[in-house]
PDBQT receptor file of N, H, CA, C and O in Angstrom, charges set to zero:
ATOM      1  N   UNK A   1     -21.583 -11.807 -21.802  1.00  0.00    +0.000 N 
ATOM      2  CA  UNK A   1     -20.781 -10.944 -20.954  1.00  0.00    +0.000 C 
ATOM      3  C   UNK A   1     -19.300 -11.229 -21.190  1.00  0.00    +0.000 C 
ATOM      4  O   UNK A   1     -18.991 -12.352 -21.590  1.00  0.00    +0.000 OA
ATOM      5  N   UNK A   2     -18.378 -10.327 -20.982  1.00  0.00    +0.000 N 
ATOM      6  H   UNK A   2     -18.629  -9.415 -20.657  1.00  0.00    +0.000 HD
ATOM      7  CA  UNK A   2     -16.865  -9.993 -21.204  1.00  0.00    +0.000 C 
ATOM      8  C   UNK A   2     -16.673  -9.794 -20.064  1.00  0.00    +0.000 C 
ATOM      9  O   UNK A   2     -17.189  -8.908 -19.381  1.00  0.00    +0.000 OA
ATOM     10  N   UNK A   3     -15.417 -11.117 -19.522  1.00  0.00    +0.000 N 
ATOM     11  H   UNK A   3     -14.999 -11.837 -20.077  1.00  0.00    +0.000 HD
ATOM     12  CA  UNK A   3     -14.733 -10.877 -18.534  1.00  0.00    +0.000 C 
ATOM     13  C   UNK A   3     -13.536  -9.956 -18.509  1.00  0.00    +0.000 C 
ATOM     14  O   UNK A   3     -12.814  -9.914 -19.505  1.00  0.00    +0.000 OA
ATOM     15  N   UNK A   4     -13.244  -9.152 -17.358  1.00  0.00    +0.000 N 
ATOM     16  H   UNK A   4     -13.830  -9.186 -16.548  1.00  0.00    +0.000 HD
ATOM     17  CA  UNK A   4     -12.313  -8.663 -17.333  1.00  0.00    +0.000 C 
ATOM     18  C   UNK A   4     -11.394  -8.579 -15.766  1.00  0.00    +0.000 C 
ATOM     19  O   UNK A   4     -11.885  -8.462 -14.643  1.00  0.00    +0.000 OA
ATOM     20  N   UNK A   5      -9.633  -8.702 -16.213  1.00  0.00    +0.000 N 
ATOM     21  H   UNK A   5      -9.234  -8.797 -17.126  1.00  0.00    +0.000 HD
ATOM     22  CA  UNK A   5      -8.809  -7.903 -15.406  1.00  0.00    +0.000 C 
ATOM     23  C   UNK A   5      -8.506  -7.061 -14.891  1.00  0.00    +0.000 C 
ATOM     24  O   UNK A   5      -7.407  -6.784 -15.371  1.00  0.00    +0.000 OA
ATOM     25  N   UNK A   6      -8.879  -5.969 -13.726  1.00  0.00    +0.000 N 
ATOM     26  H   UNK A   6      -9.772  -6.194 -13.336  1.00  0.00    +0.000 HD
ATOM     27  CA  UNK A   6      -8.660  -5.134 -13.336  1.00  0.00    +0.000 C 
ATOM     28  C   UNK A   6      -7.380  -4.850 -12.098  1.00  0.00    +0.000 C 
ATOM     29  O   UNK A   6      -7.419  -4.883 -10.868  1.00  0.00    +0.000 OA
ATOM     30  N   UNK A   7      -6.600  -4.648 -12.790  1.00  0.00    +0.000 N 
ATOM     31  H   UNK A   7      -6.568  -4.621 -13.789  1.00  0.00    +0.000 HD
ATOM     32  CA  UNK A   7      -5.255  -4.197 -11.359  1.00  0.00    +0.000 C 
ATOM     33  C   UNK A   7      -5.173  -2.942 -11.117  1.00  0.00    +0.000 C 
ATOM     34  O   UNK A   7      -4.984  -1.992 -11.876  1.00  0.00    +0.000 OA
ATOM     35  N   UNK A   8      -5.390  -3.025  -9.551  1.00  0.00    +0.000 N 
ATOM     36  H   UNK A   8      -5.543  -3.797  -8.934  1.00  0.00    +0.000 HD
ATOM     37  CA  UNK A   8      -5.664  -1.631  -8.906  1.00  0.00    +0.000 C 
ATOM     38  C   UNK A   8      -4.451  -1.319  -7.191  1.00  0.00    +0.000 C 
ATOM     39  O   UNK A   8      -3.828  -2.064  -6.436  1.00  0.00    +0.000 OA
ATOM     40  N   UNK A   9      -4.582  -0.444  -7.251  1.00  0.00    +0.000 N 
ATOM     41  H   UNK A   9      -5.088   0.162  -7.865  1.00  0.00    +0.000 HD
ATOM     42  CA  UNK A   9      -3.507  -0.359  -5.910  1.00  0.00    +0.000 C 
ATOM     43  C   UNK A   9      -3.920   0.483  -4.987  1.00  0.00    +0.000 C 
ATOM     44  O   UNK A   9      -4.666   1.342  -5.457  1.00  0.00    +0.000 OA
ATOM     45  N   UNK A  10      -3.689   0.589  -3.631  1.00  0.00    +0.000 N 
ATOM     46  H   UNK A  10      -3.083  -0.109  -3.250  1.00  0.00    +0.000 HD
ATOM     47  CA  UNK A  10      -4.329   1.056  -2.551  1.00  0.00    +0.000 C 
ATOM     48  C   UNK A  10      -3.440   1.899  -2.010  1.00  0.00    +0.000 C 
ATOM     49  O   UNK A  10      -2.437   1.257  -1.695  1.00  0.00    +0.000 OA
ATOM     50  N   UNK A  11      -3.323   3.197  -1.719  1.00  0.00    +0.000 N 
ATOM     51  H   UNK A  11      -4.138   3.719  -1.974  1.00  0.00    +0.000 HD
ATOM     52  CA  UNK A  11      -2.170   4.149  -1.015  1.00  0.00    +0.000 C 
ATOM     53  C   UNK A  11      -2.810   4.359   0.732  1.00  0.00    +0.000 C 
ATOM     54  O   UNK A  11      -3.914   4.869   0.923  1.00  0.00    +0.000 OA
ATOM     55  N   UNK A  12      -2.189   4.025   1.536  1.00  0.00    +0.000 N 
ATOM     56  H   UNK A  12      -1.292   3.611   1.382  1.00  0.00    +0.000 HD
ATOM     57  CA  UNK A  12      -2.783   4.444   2.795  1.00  0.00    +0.000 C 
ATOM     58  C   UNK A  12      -0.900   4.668   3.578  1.00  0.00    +0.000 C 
ATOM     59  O   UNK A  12       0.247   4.307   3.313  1.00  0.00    +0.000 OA
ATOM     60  N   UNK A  13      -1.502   5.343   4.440  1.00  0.00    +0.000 N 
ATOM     61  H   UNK A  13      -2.433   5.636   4.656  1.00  0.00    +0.000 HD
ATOM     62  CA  UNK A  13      -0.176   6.067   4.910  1.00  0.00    +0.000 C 
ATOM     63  C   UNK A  13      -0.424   5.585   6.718  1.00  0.00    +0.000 C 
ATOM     64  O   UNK A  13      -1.418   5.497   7.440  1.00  0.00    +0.000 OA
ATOM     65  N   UNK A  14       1.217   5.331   6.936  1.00  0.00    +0.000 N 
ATOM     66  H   UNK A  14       2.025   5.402   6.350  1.00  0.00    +0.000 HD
ATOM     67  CA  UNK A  14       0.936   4.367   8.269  1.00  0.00    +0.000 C 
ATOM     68  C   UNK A  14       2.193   5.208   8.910  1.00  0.00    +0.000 C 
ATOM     69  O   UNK A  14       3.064   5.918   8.407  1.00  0.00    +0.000 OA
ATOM     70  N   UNK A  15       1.864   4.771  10.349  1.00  0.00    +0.000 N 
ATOM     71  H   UNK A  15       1.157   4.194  10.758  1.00  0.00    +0.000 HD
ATOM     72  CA  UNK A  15       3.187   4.972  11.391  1.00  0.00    +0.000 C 
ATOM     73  C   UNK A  15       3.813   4.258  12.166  1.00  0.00    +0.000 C 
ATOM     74  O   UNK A  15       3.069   3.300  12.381  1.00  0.00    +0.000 OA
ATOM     75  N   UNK A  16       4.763   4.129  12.742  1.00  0.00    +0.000 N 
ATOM     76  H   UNK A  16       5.367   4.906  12.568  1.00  0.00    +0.000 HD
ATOM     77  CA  UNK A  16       5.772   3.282  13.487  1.00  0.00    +0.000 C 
ATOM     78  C   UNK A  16       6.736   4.302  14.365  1.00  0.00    +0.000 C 
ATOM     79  O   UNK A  16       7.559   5.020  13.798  1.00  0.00    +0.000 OA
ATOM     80  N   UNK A  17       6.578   4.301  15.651  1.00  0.00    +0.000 N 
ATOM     81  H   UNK A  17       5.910   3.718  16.112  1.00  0.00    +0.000 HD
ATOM     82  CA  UNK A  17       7.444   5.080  16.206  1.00  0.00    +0.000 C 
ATOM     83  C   UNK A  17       8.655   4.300  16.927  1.00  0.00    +0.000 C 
ATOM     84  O   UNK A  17       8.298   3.208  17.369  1.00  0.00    +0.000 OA
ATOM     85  N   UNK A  18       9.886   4.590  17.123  1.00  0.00    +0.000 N 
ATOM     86  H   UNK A  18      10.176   5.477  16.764  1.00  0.00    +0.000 HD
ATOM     87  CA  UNK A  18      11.337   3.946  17.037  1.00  0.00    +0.000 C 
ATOM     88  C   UNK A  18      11.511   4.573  17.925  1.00  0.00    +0.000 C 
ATOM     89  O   UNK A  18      10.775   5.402  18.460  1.00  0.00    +0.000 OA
ATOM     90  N   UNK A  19      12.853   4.121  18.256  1.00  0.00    +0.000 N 
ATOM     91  H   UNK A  19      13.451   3.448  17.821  1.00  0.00    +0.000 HD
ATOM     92  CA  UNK A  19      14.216   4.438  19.609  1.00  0.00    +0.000 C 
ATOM     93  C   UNK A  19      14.900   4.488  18.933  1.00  0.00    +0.000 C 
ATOM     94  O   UNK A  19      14.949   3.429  18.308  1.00  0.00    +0.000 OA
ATOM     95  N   UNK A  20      15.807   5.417  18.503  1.00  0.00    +0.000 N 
ATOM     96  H   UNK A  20      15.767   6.277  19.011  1.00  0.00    +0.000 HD
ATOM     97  CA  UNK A  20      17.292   5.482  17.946  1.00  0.00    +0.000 C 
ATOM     98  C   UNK A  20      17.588   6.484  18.778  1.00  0.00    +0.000 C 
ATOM     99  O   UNK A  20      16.903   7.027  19.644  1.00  0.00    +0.000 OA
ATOM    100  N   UNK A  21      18.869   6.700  18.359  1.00  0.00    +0.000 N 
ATOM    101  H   UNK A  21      19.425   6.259  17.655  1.00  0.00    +0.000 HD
ATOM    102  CA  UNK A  21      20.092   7.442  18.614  1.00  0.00    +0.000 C 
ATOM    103  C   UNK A  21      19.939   8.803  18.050  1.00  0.00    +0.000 C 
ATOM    104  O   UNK A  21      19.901   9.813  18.752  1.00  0.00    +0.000 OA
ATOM    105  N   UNK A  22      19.819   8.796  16.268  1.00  0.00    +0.000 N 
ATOM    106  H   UNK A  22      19.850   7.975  15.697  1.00  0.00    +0.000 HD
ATOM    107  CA  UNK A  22      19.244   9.789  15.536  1.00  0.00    +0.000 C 
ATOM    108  C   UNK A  22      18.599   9.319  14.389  1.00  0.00    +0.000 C 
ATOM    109  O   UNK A  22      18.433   8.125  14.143  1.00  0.00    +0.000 OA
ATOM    110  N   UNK A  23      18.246  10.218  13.710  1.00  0.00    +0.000 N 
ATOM    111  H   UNK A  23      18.381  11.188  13.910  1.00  0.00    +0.000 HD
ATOM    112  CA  UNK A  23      17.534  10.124  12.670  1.00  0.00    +0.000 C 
ATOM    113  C   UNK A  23      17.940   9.194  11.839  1.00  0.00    +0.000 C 
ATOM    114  O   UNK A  23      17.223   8.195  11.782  1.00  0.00    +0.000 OA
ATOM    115  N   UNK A  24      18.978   9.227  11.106  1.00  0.00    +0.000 N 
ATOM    116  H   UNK A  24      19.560  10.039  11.153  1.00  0.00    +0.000 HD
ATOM    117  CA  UNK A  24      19.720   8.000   9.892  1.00  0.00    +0.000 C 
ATOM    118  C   UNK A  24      19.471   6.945  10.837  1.00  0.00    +0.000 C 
ATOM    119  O   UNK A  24      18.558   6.296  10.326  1.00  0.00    +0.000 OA
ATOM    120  N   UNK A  25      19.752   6.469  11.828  1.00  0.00    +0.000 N 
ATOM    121  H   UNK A  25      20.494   6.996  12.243  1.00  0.00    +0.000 HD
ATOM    122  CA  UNK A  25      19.556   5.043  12.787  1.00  0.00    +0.000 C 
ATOM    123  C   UNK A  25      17.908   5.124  12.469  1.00  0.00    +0.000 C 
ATOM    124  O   UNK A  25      17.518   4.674  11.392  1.00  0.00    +0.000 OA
ATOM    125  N   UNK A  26      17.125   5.593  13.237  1.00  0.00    +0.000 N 
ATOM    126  H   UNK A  26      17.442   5.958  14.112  1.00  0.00    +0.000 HD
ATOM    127  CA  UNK A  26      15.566   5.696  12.708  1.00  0.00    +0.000 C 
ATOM    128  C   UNK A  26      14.914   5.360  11.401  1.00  0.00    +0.000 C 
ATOM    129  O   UNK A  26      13.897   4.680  11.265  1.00  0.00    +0.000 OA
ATOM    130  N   UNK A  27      15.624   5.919  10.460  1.00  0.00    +0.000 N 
ATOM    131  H   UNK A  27      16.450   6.471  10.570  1.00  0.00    +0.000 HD
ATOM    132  CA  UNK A  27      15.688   5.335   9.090  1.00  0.00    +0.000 C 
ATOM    133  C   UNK A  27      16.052   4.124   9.062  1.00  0.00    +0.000 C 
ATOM    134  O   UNK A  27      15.385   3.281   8.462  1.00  0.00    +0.000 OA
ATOM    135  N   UNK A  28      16.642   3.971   9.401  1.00  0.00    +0.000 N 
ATOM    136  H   UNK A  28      17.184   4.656   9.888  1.00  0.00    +0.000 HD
ATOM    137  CA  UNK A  28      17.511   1.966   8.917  1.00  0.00    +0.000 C 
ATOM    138  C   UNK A  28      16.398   1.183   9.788  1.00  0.00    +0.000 C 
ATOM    139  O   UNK A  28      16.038   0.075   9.392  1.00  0.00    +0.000 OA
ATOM    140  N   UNK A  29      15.958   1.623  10.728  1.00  0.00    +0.000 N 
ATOM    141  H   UNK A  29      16.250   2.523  11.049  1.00  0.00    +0.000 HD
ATOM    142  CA  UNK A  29      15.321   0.579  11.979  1.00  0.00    +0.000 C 
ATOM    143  C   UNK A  29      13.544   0.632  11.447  1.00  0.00    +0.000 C 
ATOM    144  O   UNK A  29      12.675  -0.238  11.383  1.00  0.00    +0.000 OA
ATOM    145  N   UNK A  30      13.566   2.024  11.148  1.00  0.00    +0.000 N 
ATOM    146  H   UNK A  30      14.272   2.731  11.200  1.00  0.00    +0.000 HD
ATOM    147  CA  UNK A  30      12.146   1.609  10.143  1.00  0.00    +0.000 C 
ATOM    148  C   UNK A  30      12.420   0.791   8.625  1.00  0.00    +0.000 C 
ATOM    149  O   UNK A  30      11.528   0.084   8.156  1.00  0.00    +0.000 OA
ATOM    150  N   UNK A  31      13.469   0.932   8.066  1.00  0.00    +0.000 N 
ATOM    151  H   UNK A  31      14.194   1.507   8.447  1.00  0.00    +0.000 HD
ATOM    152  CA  UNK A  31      13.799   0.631   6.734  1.00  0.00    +0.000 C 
ATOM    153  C   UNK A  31      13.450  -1.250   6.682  1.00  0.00    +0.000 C 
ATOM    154  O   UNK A  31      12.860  -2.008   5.913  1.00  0.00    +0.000 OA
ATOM    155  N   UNK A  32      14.270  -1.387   8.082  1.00  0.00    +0.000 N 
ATOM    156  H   UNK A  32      14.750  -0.771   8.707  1.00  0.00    +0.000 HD
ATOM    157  CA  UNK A  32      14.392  -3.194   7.786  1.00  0.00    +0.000 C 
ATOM    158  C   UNK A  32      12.833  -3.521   8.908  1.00  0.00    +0.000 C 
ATOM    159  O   UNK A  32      12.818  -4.708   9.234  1.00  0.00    +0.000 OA
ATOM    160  N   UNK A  33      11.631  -2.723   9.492  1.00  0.00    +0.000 N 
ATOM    161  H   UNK A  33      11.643  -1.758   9.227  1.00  0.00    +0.000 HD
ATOM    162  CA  UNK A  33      10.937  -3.176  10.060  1.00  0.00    +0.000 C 
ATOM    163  C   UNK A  33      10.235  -4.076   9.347  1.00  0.00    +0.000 C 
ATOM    164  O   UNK A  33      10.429  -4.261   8.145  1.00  0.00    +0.000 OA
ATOM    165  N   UNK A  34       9.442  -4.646   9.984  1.00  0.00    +0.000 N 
ATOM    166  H   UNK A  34       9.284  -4.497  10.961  1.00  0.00    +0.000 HD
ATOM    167  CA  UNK A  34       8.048  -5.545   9.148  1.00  0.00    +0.000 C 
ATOM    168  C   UNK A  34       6.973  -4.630   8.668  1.00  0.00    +0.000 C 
ATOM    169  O   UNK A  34       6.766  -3.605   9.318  1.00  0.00    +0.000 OA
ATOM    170  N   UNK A  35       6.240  -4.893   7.565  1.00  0.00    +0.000 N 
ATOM    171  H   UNK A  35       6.408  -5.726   7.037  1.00  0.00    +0.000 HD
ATOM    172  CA  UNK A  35       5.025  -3.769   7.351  1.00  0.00    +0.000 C 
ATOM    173  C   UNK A  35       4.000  -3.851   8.533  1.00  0.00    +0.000 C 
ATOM    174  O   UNK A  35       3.260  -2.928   8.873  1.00  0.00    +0.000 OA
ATOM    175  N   UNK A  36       4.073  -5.300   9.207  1.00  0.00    +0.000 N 
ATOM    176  H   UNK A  36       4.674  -6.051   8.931  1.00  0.00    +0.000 HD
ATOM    177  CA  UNK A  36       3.048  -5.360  10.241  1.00  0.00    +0.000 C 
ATOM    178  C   UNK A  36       3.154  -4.347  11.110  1.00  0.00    +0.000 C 
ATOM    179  O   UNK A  36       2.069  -3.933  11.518  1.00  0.00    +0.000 OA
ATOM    180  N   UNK A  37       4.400  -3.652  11.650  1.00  0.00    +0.000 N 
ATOM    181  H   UNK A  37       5.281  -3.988  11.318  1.00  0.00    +0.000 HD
ATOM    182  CA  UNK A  37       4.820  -3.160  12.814  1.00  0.00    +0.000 C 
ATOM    183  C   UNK A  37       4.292  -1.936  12.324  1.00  0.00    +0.000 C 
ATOM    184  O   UNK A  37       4.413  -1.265  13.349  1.00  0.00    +0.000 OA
ATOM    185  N   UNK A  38       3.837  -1.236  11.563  1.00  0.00    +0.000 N 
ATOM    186  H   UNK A  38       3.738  -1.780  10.730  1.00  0.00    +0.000 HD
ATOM    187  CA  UNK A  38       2.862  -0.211  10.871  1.00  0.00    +0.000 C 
ATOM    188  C   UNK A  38       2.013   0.044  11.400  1.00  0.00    +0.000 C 
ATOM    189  O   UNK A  38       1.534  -0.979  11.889  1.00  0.00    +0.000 OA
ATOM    190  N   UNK A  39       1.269   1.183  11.716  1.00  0.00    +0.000 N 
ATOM    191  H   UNK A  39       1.658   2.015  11.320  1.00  0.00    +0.000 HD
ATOM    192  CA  UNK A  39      -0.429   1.238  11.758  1.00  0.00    +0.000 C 
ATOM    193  C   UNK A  39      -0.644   2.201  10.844  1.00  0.00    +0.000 C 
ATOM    194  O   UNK A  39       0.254   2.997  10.572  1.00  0.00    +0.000 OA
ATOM    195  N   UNK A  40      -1.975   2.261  10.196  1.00  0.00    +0.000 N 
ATOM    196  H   UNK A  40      -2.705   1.615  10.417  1.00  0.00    +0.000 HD
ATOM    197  CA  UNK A  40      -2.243   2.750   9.669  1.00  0.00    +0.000 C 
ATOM    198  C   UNK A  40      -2.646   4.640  10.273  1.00  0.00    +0.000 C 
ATOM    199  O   UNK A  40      -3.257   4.737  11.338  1.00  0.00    +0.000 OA
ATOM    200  N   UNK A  41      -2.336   5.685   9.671  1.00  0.00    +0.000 N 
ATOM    201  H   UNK A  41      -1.840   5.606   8.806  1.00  0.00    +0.000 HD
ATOM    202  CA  UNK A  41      -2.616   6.859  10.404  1.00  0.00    +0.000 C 
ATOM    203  C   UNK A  41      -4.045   7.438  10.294  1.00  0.00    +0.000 C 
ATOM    204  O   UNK A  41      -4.763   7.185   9.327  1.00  0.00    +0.000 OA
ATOM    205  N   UNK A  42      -4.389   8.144  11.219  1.00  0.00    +0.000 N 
ATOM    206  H   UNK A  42      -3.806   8.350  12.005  1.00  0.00    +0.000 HD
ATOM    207  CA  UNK A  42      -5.966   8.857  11.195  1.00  0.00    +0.000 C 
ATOM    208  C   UNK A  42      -6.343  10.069  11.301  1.00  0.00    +0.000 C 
ATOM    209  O   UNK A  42      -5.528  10.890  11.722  1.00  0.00    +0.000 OA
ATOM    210  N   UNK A  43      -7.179  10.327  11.077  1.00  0.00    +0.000 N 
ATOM    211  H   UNK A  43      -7.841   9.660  10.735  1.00  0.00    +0.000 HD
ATOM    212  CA  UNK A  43      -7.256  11.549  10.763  1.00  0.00    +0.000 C 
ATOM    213  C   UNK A  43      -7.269  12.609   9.127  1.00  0.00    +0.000 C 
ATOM    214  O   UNK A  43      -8.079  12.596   8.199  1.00  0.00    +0.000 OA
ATOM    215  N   UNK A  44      -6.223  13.297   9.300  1.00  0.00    +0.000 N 
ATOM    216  H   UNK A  44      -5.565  13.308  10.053  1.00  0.00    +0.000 HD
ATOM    217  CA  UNK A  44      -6.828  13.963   8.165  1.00  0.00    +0.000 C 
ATOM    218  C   UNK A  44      -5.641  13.328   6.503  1.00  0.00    +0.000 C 
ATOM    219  O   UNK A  44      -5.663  13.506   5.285  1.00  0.00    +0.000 OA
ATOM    220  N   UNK A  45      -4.578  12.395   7.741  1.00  0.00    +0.000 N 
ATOM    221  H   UNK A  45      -4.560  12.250   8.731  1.00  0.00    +0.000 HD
ATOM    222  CA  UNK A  45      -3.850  11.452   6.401  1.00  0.00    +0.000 C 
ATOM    223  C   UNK A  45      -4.944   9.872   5.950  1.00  0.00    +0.000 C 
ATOM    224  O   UNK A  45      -5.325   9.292   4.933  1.00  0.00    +0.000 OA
ATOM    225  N   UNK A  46      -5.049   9.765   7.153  1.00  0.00    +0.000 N 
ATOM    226  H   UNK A  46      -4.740  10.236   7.979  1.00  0.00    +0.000 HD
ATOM    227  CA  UNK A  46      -6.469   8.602   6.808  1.00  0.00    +0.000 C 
ATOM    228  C   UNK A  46      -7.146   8.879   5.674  1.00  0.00    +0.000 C 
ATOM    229  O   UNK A  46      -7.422   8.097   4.764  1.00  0.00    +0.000 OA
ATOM    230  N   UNK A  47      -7.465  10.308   5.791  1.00  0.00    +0.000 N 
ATOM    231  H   UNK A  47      -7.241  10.944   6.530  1.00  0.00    +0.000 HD
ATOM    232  CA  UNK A  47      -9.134  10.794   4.768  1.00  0.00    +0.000 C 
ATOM    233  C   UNK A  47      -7.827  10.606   2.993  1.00  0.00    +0.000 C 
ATOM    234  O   UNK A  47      -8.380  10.563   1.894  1.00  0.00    +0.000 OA
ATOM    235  N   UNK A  48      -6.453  10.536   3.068  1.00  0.00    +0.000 N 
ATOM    236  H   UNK A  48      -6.003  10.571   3.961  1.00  0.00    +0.000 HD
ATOM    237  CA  UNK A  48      -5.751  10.696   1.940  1.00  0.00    +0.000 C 
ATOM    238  C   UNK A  48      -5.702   9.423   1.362  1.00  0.00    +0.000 C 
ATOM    239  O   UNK A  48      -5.599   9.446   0.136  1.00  0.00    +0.000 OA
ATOM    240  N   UNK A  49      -5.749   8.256   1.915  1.00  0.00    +0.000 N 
ATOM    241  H   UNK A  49      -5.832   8.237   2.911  1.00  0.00    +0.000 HD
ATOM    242  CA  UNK A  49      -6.282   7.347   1.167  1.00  0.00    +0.000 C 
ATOM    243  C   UNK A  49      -6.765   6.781   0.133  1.00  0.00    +0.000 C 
ATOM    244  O   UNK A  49      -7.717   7.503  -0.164  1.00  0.00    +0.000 OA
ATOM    245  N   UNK A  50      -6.703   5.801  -0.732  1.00  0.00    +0.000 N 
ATOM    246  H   UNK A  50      -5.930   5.216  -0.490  1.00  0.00    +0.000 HD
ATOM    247  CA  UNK A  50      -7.759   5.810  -1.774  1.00  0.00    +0.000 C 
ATOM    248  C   UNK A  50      -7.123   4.662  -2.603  1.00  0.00    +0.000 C 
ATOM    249  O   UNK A  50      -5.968   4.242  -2.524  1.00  0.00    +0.000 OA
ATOM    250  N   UNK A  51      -8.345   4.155  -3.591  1.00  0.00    +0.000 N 
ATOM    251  H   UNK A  51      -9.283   4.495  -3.655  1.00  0.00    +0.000 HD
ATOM    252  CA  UNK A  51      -8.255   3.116  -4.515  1.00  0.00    +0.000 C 
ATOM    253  C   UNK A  51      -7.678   3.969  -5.505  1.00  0.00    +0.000 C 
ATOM    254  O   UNK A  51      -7.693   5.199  -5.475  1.00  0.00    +0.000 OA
ATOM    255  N   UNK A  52      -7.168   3.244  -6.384  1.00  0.00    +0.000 N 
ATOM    256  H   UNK A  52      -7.155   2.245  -6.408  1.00  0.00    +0.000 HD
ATOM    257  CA  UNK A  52      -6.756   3.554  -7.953  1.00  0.00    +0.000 C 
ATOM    258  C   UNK A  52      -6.837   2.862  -8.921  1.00  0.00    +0.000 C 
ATOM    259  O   UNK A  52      -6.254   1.787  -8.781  1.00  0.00    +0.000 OA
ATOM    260  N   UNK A  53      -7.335   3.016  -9.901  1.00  0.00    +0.000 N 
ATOM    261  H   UNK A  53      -7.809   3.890 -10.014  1.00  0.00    +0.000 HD
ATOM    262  CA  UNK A  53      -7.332   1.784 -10.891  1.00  0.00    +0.000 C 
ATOM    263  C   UNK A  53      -6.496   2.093 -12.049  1.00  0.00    +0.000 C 
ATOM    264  O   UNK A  53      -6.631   2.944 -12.927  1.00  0.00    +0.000 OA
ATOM    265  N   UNK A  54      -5.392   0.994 -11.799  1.00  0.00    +0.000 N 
ATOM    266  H   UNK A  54      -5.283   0.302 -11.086  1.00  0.00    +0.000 HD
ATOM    267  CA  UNK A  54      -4.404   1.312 -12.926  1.00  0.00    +0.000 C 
ATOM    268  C   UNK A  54      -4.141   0.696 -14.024  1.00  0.00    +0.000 C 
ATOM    269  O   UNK A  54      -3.177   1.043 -14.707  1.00  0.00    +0.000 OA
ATOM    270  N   UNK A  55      -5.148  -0.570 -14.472  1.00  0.00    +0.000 N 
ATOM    271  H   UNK A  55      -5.931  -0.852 -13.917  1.00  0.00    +0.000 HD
ATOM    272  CA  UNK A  55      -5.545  -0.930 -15.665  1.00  0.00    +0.000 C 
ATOM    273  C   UNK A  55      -6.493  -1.894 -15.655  1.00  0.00    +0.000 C 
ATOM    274  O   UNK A  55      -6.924  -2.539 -14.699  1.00  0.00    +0.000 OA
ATOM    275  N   UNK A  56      -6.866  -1.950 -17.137  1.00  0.00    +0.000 N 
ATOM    276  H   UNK A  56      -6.516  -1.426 -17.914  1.00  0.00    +0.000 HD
ATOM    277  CA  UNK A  56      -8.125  -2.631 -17.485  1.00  0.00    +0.000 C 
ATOM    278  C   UNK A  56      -7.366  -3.860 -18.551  1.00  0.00    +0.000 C 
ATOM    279  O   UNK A  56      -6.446  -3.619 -19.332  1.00  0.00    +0.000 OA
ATOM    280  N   UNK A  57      -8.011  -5.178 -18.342  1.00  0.00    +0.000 N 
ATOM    281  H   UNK A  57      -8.759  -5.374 -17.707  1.00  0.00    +0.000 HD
ATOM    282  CA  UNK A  57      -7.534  -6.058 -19.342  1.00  0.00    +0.000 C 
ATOM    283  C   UNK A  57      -8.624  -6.632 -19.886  1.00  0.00    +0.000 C 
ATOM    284  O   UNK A  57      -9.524  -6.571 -19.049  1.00  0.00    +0.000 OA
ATOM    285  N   UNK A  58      -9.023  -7.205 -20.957  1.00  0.00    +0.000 N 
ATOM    286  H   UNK A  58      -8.292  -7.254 -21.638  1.00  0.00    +0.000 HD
ATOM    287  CA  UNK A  58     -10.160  -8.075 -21.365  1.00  0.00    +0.000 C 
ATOM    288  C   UNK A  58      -9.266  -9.574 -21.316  1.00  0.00    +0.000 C 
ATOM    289  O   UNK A  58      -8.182  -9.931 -21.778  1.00  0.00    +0.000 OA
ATOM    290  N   UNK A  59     -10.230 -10.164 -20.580  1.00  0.00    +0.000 N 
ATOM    291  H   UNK A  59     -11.111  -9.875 -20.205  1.00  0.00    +0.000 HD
ATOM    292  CA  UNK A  59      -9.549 -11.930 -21.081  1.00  0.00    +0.000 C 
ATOM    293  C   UNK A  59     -10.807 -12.577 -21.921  1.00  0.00    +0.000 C 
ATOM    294  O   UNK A  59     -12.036 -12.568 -21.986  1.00  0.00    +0.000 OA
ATOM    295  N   UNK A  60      -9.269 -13.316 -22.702  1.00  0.00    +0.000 N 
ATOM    296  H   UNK A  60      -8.270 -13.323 -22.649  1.00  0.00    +0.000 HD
ATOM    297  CA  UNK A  60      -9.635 -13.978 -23.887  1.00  0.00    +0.000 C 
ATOM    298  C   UNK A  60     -10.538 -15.175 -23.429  1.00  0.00    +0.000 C 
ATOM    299  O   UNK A  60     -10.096 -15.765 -22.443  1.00  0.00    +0.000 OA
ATOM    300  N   UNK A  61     -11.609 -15.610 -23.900  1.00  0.00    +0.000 N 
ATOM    301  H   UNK A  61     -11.968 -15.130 -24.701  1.00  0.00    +0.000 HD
ATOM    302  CA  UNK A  61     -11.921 -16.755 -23.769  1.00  0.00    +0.000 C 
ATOM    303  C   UNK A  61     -11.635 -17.818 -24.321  1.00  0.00    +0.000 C 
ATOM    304  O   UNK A  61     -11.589 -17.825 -25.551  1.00  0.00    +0.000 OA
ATOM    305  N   UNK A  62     -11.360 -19.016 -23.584  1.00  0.00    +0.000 N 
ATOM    306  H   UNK A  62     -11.397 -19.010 -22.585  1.00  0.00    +0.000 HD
ATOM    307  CA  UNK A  62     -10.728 -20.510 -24.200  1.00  0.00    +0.000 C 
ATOM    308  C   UNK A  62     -11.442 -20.890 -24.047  1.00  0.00    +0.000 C 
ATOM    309  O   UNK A  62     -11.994 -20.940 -22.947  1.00  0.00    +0.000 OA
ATOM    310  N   UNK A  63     -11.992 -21.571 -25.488  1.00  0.00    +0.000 N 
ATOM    311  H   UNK A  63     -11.544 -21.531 -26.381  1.00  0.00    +0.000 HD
ATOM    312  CA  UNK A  63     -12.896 -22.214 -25.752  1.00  0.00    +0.000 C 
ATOM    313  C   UNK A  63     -12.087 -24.066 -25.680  1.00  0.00    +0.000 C 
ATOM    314  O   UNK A  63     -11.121 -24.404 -26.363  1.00  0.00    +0.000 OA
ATOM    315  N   UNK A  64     -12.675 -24.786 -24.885  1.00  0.00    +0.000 N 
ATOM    316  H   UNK A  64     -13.460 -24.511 -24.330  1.00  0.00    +0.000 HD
ATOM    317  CA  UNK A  64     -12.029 -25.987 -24.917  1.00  0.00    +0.000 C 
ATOM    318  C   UNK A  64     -12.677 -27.369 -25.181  1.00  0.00    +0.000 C 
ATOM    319  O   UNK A  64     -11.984 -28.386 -25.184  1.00  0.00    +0.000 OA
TER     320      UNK A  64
């Protein structure tokens, strides 16, 4: 068997609702939030979700 590297990335779409003043303030206050302060959204952006696989590597075996 051949081992392999696979790097893949996950898109999920989240929300955070703020207090500003206006919009550009809203921007900056989400900009510097934590990702924790996120939730993830539901519904029909939930279902938009998804894996991706964005490459394949073979590793070499060291023979030692």
């Amino acid at each position: 068997m051949k081992t392999y590297k696979v790097i893949a990335s996950y898109l999920t779409f989240c929300e955070l609702e703020i207090e500003a003043e206006n919009e550009e303030q809203a921007w900056e206050l989400a900009r510097d939030a934590d990702g924790g302060d996120f939730e993830p959204l539901k519904g029909r952006w939930g279902e938009l979700s998804d894996w991706h696989i964005n490459d394949i590597q073979e590793l070499e075996v060291q023979h030692g």
